[in-house]
KOLTIZA-460304 format. One record per residue (C-alpha): z negated, x negated, y negated. Coordinates in steps of 0.05 Angstrom, whole numbers, plus 5000, padded with zeros to 4 digits. Example, Ala and Ser with C-alpha at 12.3 -4.5 7.8 and 13.67 -1.06 7.14 Angstrom:
<rs>
484447545090;485747275021;
</rs>
This chain:
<rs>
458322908826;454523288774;447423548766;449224038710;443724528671;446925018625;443225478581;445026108541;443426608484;444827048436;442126828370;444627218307;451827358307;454026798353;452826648423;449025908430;449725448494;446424848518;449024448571;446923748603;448723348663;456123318661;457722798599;454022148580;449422058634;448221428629;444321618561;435821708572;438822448550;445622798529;445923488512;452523838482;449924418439;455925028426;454625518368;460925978366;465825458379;462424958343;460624448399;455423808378;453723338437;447522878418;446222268456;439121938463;437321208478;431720748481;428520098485;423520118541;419219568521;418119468435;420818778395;415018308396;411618288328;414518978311;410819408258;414619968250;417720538288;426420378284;428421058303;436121108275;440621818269;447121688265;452022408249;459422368265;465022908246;470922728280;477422978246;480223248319;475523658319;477524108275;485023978289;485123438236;488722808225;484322358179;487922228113;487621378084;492120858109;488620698171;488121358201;481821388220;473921538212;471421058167;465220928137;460521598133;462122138094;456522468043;456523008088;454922568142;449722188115;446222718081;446223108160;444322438196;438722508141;436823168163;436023058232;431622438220;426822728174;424323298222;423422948290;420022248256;413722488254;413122848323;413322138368;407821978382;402421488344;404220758353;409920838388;414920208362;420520188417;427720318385;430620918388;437621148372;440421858361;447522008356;450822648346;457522778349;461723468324;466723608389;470124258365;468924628296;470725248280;470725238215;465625818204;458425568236;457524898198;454324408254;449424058217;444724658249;447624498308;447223768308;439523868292;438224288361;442623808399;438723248382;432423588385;434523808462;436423118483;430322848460;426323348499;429323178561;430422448553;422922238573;421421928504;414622068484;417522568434;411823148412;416823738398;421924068408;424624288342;429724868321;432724958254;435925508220;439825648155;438426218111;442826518060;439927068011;444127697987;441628287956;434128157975;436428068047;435427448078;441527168128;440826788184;446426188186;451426488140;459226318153;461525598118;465325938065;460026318044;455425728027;461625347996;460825287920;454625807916;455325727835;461926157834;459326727880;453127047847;451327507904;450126867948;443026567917;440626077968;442325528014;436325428054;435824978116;428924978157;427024568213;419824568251;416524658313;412925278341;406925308306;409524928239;414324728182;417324068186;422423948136;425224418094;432624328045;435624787995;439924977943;437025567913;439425977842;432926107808;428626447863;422326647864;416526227888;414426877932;423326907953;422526197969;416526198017;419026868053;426026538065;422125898106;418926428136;424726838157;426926158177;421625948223;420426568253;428926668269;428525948306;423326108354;428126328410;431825678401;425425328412;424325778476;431325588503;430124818490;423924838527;427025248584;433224748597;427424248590;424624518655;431224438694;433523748667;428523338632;426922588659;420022348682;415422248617;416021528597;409621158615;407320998545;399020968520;398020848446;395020188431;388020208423;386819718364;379120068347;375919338344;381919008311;380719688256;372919488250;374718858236;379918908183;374819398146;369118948162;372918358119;375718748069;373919458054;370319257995;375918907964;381319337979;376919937949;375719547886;383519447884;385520197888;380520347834;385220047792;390420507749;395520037723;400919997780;402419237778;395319067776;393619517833;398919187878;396718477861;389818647878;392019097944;396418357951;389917907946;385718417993;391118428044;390417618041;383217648034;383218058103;387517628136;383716978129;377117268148;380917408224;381517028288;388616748309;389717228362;387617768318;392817518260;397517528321;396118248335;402518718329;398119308316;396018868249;399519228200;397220028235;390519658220;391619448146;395120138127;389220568165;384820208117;388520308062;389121088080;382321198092;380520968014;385921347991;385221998022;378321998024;376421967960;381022417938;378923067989;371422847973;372322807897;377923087883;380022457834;385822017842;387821267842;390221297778;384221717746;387722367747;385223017775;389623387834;393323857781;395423397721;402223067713;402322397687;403922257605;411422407592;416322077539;422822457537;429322217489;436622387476;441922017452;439021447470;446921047486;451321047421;457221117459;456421547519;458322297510;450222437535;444422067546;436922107558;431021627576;425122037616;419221687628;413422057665;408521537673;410220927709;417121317725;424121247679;429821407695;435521317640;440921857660;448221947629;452922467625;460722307617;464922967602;472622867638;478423277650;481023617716;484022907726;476722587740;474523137791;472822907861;476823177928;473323157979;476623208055;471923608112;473423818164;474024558144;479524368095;480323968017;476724167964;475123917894;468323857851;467723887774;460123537782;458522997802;451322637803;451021867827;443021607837;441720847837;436120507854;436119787835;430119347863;427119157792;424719887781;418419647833;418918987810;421718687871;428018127880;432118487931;438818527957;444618927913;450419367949;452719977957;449020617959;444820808021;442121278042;436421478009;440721337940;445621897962;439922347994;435022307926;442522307889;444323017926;437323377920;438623257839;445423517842;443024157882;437424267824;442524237774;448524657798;445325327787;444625247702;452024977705;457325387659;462925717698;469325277694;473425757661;467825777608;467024877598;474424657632;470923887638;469523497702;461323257696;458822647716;451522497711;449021787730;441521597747;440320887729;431620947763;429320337713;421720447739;418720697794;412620977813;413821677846;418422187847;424421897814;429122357843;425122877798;426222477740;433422457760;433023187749;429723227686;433622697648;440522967683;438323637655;435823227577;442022847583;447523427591;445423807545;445723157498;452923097518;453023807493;454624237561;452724927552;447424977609;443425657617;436625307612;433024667620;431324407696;424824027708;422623747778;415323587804;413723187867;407023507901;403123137961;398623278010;392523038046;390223348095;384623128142;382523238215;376123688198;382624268163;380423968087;385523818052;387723717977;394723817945;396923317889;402023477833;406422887804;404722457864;404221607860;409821237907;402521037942;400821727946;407321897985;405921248032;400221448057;399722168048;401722728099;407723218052;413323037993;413823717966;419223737916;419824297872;425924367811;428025017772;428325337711;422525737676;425426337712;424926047779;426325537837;433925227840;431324627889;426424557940;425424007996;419323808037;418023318085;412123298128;408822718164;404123088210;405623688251;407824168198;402724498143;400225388145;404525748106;397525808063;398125178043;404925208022;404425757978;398325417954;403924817941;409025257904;403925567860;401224927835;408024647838;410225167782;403525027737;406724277739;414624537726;412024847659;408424377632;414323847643;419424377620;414324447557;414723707539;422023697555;423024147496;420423767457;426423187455;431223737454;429523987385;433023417368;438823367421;446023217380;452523677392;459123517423;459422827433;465622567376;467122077435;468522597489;475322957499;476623597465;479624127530;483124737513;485125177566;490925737566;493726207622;501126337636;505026747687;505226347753;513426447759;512426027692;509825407722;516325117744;519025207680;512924797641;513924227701;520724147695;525323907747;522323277776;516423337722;521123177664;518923827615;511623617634;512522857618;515823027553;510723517530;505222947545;509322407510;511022707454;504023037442;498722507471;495523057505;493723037583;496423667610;494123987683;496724587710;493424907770;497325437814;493425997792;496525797716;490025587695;492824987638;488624507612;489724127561;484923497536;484522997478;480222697425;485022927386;484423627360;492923597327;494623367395;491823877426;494824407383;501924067385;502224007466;500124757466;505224997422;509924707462;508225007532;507625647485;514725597472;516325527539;512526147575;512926627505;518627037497;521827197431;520127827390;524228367360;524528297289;520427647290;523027067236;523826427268;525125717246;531525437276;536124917284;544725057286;546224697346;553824967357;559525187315;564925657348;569926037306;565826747308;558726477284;553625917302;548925817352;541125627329;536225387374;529125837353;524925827403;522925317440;529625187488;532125857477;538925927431;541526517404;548426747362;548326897293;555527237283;560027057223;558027657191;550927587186;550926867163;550727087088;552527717043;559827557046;565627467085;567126727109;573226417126;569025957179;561525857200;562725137167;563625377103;556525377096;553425137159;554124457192;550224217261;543724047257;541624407197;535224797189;535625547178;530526237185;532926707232;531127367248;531527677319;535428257316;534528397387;539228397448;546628517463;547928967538;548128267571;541228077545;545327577496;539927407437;543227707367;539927327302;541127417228;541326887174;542427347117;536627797120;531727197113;531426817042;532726157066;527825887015;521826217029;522426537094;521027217077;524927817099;530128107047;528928677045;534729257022;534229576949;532830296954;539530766938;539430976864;539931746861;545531986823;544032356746;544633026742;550533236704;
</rs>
């Protein structure tokens, strides 16, 4: 009934499996990738014949955790998956960007990839092995696909480099400072594809060695793909790539001149507008069944390519006048909002992005439900991208996916200059508002998060600056590499390099590549130039911080204190009451973790103090021959008792009420009056004994006894 191929190895630590035939055959190619016990099965389908009029190649990823797999019931009202998670978009991302650029050259027929997580557990994270499922299904599916691909993630401890590191050592890298990189890889054989990280100021040389470890660890993967290939893959799918040579000739023939004229131009609006009117210009110099051509727009943007790439290799100068190596004019400011605890604009030519920070309590942090269990962040970073920051009138809704991708490669720069959270107790939130566009604005994101944080007044260990580099690279092996690339530069170029750290080294790095995969001489060629640009911005970045305010006034004040954990009960209170008071009665929001980590957060500084003294009360016990302030809460016939501390009461006997005997305690005491105390200590049955009449009740000091006068000498 089945026609089943199963392949096996031993790569790292784990034992990996591929296995086709058996489910989803009715897919163009299925293939159920096991790492561990970590099972992904990717499914491949596609269009056999293109939409008519199509442009553009609609290949769509789709990544699914389902919560059974990992033993899970999904939390929510419906009980279900819902829409995707950030973990699953950011994964459906990563699968995407790799294998785009290995189909081949005009293909246009839809394609759909979808990858699903069967089993986890809960220690090999199966992003990797979604990536070498879907790379093995394409391979066999018959889709004119020019790879396979393998991808790897590489951990760094000690100077040693770790091939695909456990889950919980890559969770919250920032709190383990032996663990100083999160570095996935993807490529083919003989190249790079697509590299993502997380890294805590590494070296450019670190960096470059790590995709190399990388590339060189995934090779056997690549060899097992190929080999299962041989058993199971479909008949090539007849496809030729359209030959549109004399439609080319054509389009340059009416309009070459034109449309070089119009890049020549450095302003970005009036570049468009004449790129517009050349485009137009073009199309009314051709024939109707030319105009009808599908491979029309390959034509128009091979044109546009060629004047673009050209003249840059040849000349080494840019569209917008600019040699390879020099970032574009930047305008940094703080404090640019009244109101908001931290603000910056950053404008690097014609790219701005106005970024603000808002400082909250342990209240405002995120949780976030995986599938290898709950847990909470204390930094957030939210990236929008409205469609007036190209000047366009599009349609407004929710975040997609590139928002939450460029969103997430900001928040990775950032997280290594963070302050521990027992050091700043405050839940971050940095929001991107992109207001112009023109390149690179996740980079901005990462400079004004970085201006506008430390406007809010968050003690980070240094200033982060990003830098977007490019690539052109031509058929003859010339090429030229372009710092602070144009958003036309990254159209029709072949690499988005981006590169964010600190002056003492790389906490970001991502690169995409639109050919098959760049020397790892050209890359370090990248990084170095990459770091001449992340100076010079970090240079002019200082130069708005000279002026950056303090603590925002409008940003809660946290205080944090530690008690014994068999205290906690007693601060909560049965049912929450002692908890509720303490926040009523002091205007103070109050959260305790288990670890007795308390927090404690207002604008106000008194309220602070007040709700502290009260939890104080609570976990503190009373000293030995300590003076208290008390209340007489009970009269009995052998003394009073005073409340003194906090709930605790305690007995002053008759006889030390005052310096003579008493009838009754309500001779001179009634209930509810104020008296000093002093703790005398404890009775055999731990009974608290206090002492009005060694404490003037005026001032609060301690009486103290007059020395014994020696007797004269007869």
């Amino acid at each position: 009934m089945f026609n089943e191929s199963k392949k096996t190895m031993q790569w790292g630590e784990e034992t990996l499996t591929l296995e086709t035939g058996k489910v989803a055959r009715q897919a163009d190619g299925c293939v159920i990738a096991t790492l561990g016990e970590t099972s992904v099965m990717a499914a491949v389908t596609f269009a056999k014949a293109p939409k008519p009029g199509q442009d553009f190649f609609p290949l769509t990823v789709h990544y699914q955790e389902k919560y059974y797999a990992a033993g899970k019931v999904p939390g929510g009202f419906f009980k279900r998956e819902a829409r995707p998670t950030e973990k699953e978009t950011l994964t459906a991302r990563l699968i995407d960007r790799p294998i785009r650029p290995l189909f081949v050259e005009g293909f246009k027929h839809e394609v759909l990839v979808m990858c699903t997580v069967l089993s986890h557990d809960l220690v090999n994270d199966p992003d990797i092995v979604a990536m070498i499922a879907a790379s093995a299904a394409l391979t066999i599916s018959g889709v004119p696909f020019m790879g396979p691909i393998a991808a790897a993630r590489v951990g760094y401890v000690d100077g040693e480099y770790i091939l695909n590191p456990e889950i919980d050592d890559m969770d919250e890298l920032r709190t383990k400072p032996d663990q100083r990189l999160d570095l996935v890889v993807a490529g083919t054989k003989d190249a790079v594809m697509m590299v993502e990280s997380e890294a805590y100021e590494l070296s450019e040389a670190e960096m470059l060695d790590a995709v190399k470890f990388a590339h060189d660890s995934f090779q056997p993967v690549i060899d097992l793909i190929i080999d299962l290939a041989e058993d199971a893959a479909k008949e090539p799918f007849d496809f030729q790539a359209p030959d549109y040579a004399d439609l080319y000739a054509a389009v340059k023939a009416a309009g070459e001149e034109q449309m070089r004229a119009a890049f020549a131009l450095t302003d970005k609006q009036e570049r468009t507008a004449a790129v517009s009117a050349a485009r137009d210009a073009i199309k009314e110099a051709l024939t109707e069944e030319q105009l009808e051509d599908a491979n029309l727009g390959s034509a128009m943007k091979k044109l546009e390519a060629g004047i673009l790439r050209g003249d840059v290799v040849k000349t080494g100068k840019r569209i917008d006048g600019r040699d390879t190596t020099t970032v574009r004019a930047i305008e940094s400011q703080v404090g640019f909002l009244p109101r908001t605890h931290g603000s910056a604009l950053f404008t690097r030519g014609e790219t701005q992005g106005l970024v603000v920070t808002t400082l909250g309590t342990g209240d405002d942090e995120q949780i976030i439900d995986a599938l290898h269990g709950n847990f909470r962040s204390n930094f957030l970073l939210h990236y929008n991208f409205p469609p007036y920051s190209v000047g366009e009138a599009g349609r407004v809704g929710p975040p997609g996916r590139r928002e939450i991708g460029h969103g997430k490669l900001a928040w990775r720069a950032l997280q290594a200059v963070l302050p521990a959270a027992t050091d700043f107790p405050y839940t971050v939130r940095v929001v991107s508002e992109i207001t112009e566009s023109n390149g690179s604005s996740s980079m901005a994101s990462v400079c004004g998060g970085s201006l506008s944080m430390m406007d809010a007044g968050v003690p980070l260990k240094s200033a982060v600056a990003g830098v977007a580099m490019g690539l052109i690279l031509e058929d003859d092996g010339s090429y030229a590499i372009l710092t602070d690339i144009l958003g036309d530069e990254d159209h029709l170029g072949d690499m988005d390099f981006k590169v964010a750290g600190t002056e003492n080294g790389i906490t970001s790095l991502q690169m995409d590549i639109k050919v098959a995969g760049i020397t790892p001489e050209i890359m370090e060629k990248a990084l170095a130039q990459a770091k001449d640009g992340r100076m010079h911005i970090l240079g002019e970045m200082n130069k708005a911080l000279s002026g950056a305010s303090d603590f925002s006034v409008h940003a809660p004040r946290i205080e944090t204190m530690n008690i014994p954990t068999d205290k906690i009960r007693e601060v909560i209170g049965s049912g929450g009451k002692v908890i509720r008071e303490i926040v009523e009665v002091s205007g103070a929001k109050v959260d305790i973790n288990d670890d007795g980590v308390i927090k404690i957060a207002s604008p106000n500084g008194e309220s602070i103090q007040k709700a502290y003294d009260m939890i104080h009360s609570i976990v503190a016990e009373p000293e030995e021959g300590q003076i208290y302030n008390g209340k007489v809460v009970k009269i009995v016939d052998f003394g009073a008792f005073v409340n003194f501390f906090g709930k605790r009461d305690g007995l002053v006997h008759v006889s030390q009420i005052e310096n003579r005997r008493l009838n009754h305690p309500s001779d001179v005491l009634k209930e509810g009056q104020e008296v000093k105390v002093k703790l005398l200590g404890f009775d055999d049955r731990g009974k608290v004994r206090l002492s009005m009449k060694v404490v003037d009740q005026e001032t609060g000091e301690e009486i103290k006894p007059e020395p014994k006068k020696e007797k004269a000498e007869d």
